[in-house]
C-alpha positions in Angstrom: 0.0 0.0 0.0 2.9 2.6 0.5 4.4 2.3 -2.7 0.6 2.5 -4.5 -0.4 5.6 -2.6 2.2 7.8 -4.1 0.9 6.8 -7.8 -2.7 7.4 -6.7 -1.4 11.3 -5.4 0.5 11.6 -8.6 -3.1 10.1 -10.9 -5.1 12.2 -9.1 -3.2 15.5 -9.5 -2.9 14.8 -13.5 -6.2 13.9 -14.0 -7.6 16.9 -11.3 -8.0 19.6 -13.8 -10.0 17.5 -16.4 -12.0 16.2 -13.5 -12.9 19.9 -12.1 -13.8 21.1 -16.1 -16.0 18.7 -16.4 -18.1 18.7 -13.1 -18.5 22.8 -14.3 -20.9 22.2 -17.0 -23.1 19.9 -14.1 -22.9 22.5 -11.7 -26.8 23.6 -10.4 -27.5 26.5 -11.2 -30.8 29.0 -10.0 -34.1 28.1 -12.2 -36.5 30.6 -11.9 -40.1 29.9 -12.6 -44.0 30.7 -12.8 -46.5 28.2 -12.8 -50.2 28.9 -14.0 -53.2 27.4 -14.4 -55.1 27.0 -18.1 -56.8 30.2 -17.2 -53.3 31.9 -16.7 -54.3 32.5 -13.3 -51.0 32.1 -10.6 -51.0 28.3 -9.0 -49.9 28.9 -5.1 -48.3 26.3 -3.3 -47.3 23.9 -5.9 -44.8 22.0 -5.1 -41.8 21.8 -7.4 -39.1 19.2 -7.0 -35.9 18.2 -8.7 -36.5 14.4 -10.1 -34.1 11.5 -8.7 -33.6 14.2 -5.1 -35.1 14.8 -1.9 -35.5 18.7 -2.2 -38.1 21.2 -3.0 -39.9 24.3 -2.9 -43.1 25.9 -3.0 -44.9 28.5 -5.3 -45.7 31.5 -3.9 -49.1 33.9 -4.4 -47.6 34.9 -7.4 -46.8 31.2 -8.6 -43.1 31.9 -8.4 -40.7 29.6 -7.2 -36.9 29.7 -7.4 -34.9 26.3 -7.2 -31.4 25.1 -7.7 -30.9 22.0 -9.9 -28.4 20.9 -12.7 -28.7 21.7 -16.6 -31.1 19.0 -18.3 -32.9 18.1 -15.0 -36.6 17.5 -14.7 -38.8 19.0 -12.4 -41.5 17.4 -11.5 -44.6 19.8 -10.9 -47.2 19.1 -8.6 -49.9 20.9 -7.5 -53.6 19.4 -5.1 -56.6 19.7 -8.3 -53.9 19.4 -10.7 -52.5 16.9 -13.2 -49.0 16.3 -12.0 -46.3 17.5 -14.6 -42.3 17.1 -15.8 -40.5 19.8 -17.2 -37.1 19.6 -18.4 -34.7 22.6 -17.6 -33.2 23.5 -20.8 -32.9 27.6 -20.3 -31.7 29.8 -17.5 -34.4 32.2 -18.4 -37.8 32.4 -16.7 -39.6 28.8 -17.2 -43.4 29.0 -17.8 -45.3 26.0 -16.5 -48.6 25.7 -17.2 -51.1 23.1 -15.0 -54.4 21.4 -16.2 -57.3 20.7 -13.5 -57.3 16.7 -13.5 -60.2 14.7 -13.6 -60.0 12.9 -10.9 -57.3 13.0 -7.6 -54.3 10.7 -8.5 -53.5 8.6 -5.9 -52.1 6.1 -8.0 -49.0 4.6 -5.1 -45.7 5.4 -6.9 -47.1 8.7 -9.0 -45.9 12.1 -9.1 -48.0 12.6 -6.8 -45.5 12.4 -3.9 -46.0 14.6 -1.1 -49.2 12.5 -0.4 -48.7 9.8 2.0 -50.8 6.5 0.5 -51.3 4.7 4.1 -52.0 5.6 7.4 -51.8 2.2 8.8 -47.7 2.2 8.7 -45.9 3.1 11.5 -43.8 6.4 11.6 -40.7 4.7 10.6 -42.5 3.0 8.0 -43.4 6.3 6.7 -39.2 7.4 6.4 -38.8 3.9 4.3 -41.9 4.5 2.3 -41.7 4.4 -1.6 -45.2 6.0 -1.0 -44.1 9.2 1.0 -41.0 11.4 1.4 -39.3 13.3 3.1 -38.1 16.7 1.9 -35.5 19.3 2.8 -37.3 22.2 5.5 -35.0 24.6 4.4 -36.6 24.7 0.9 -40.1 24.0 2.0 -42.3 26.2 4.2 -40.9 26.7 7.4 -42.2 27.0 10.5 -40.4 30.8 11.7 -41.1 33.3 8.8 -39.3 36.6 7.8 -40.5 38.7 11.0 -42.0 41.2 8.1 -44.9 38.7 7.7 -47.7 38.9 10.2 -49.6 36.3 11.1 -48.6 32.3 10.2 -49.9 29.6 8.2 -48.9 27.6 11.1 -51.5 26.7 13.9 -48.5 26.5 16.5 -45.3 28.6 16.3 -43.1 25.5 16.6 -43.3 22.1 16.6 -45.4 19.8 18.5 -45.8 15.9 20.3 -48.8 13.9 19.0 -51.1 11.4 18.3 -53.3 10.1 14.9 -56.2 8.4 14.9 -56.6 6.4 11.6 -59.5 5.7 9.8 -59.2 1.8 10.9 -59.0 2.7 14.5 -55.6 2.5 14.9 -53.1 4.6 17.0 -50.2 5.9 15.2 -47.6 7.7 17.5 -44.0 7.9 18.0 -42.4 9.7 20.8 -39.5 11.0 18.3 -41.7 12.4 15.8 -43.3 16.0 16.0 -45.9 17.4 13.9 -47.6 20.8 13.3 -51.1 22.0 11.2 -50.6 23.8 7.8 -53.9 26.1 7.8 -53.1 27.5 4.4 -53.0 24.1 2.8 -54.8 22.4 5.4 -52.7 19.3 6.2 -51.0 17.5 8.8 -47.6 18.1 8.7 -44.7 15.7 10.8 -40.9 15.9 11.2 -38.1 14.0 13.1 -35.2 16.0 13.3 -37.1 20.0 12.2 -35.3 19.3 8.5 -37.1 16.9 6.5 -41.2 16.4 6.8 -43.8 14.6 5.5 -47.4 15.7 4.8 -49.9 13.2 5.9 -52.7 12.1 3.2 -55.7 12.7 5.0 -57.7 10.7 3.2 -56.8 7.9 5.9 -57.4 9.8 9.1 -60.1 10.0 11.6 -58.4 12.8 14.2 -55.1 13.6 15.6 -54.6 15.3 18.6 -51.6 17.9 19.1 -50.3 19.0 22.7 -48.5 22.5 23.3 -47.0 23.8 26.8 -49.7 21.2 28.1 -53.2 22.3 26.1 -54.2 19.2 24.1 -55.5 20.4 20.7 -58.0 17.3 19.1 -58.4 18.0 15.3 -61.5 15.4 13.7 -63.9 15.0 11.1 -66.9 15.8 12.0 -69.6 14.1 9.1 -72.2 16.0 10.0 -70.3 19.4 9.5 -68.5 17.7 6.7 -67.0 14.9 5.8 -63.4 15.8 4.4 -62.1 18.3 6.2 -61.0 18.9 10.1 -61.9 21.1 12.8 -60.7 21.8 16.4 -63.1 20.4 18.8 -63.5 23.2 21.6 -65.8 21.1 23.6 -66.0 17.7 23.3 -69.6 15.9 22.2 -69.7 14.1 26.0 -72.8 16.5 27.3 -75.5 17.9 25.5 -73.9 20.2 23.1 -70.3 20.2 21.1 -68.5 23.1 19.9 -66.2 22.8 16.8 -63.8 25.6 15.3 -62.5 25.7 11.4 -59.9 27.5 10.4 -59.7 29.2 7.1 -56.4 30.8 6.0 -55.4 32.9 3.4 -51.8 34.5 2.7 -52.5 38.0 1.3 -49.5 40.0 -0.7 -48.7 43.6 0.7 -49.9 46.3 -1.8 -48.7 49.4 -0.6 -49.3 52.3 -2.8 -48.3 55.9 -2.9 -48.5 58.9 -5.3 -46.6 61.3 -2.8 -50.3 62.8 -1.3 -52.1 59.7 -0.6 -51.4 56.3 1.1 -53.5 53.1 0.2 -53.0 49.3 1.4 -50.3 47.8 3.4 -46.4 47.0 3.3 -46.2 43.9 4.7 -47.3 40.6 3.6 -50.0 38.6 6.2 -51.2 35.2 6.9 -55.5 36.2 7.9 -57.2 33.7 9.8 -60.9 33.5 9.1 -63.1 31.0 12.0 -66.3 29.7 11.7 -67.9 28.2 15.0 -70.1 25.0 14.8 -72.8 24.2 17.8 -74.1 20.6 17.5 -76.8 18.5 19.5 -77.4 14.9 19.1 -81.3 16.5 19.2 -80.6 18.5 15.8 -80.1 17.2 12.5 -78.0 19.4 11.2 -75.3 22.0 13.2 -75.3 25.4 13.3 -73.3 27.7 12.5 -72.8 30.9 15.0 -71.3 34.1 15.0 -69.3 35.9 18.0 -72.0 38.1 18.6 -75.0 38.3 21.2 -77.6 38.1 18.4 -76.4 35.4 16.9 -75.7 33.5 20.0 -79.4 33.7 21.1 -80.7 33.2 17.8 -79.0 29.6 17.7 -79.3 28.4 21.1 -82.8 29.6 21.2 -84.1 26.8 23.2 -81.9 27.5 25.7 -83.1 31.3 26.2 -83.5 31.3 29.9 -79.7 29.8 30.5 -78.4 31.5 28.0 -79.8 35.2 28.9 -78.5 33.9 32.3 -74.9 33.3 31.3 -74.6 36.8 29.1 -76.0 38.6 32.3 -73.2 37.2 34.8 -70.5 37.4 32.1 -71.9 41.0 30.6 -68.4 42.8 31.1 -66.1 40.2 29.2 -65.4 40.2 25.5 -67.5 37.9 23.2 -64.8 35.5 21.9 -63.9 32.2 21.6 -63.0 31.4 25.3 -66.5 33.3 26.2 -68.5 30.9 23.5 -66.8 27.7 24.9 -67.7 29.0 28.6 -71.1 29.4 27.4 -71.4 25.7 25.7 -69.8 24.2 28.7 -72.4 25.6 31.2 -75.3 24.6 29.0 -73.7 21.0 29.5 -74.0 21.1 33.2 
């Protein structure tokens, strides 16, 4: 071995300079990129992704998204409603992508359409050896601390969290090394191991999951009677007479500042605005109702209730109507 090693030294400094010349032409370099719908209309929060790595990023409101990746590489293009799509980088200069509505969801295990997790039934470190799933890089993905600028998150916690899924078979799927957090722009469970790589959770295949933070237990479920596919926040539980559910609406909305010199219009500062929508239900209803943070509203839809109702609002008359006061109401109409 010591009389190889100085031939290898000598090799590899001969043969360096070639090496080096021809790793510059595969050297990544910054694709930039819009992605629209057939209407021309900007696509937010597709997901575009380097084929054959683990990396990727997200559109923003505008449908731009800026990625690193080598000369000849395929992106593949990916966006919820949307036919997934490969394009070839063959330009440094602005790419145009254009997505068609699908048909029909692809979930198809093994397609493009990859950030979708096919079943629920595997344990957590099933999911990291999953051909179904993967796992991509935080860093190029939305992360959970945003620019300060930005008010507002599209976060439901500000970091992550311990908990627990419910799937749609019954079954308990936890792991004390994974955390997780809510995306409320797009709606979806989101879990990590380590705060690099995560994996959104196909939702298809759960019945609830419950998130804990600084102690507060947070149980998000489907609720068929409200509806079917998406998940709200249980703020009372359906154990007494009544049950109180929360949903959570997001929406990311660009700054648009404007000035001529003399007059000041909009805002300089992009925002992340929640919109809620409170449910009431009572296993004597057929349907739930929906109320407003108001008196008016309050009385209107717990109308049967008048006399305990008019009793609460009278012995709570200086606080602020909000959501703590509406679940303090629901509780006592429970006792």
């Amino acid at each position: 071995m010591r009389k190889i090693l100085p031939f290898l030294i000598v090799f590899s400094a001969a043969y360096g300079v070639t090496f080096s010349q021809a790793d510059s032409s595969l050297r990544k370099q910054t694709i930039h990129g819009l992605v629209k719908n057939e209407k021309k209309k900007p696509v937010q929060n597709a997901t575009v992704i380097v084929e054959g790595e683990q990396s990727g990023v997200v559109t923003d409101s505008l449908g731009y998204f800026k990625i690193e990746a080598k000369p000849n590489a395929v992106l593949i293009i990916n966006a919820e409603g949307y036919d997934p799509l490969l394009k070839e980088v063959n330009s440094k200069e602005l790419m145009q992508v254009e997505l068609i509505r699908s048909k029909e969801e692809d979930t198809k295990p093994g397609s493009p359409n990859i950030i979708r997790q096919q079943d629920l039934a595997y344990s957590f470190k099933e999911y990291t050896q999953s051909n179904s799933g993967g796992w991509y890089n935080g860093a190029s993905l939305p992360v959970i601390h945003q620019n300060e600028d930005t008010k507002g998150s599209r976060y439901y916690f500000k970091d992550w969290v311990k908990g627990t899924i419910l799937n749609d078979k019954g079954q308990v799927v936890s792991d004390e090394y994974c955390l997780f957090n809510f995306d409320k722009v797009g709606h979806a469970l989101l879990v990590t191991k380590d705060k690099k790589f995560m994996i959104q959770v196909d939702d298809a295949n759960l019945r609830s999951f419950t998130l804990k933070d600084q102690g507060t237990e947070y149980i998000f479920e489907k609720n068929p009677l409200i509806n079917d596919k998406d998940f709200f926040v249980q703020l009372v539980k359906p154990a007494g007479k009544y049950s109180l559910y929360k949903s959570v609406k997001t929406t990311f909305v660009k700054s648009n500042y404007r000035s001529d010199g003399l007059t000041e219009s909009g805002h300089n500062y992009d925002e992340y605005v929640d919109q809620n929508t409170y449910y009431i239900v009572s296993a004597g209803w057929d349907k739930y109702r929906t109320v407003d943070l108001k008196k008016k509203s309050i009385k209107d839809v717990l109308a049967d209730e008048k006399d305990k109702v008019n009793t609460y609002l009278s012995q709570h008359k200086d606080d602020f109507i909000n959501e703590s006061f509406l679940v303090g109401l629901v509780n006592s109409l429970n006792q």
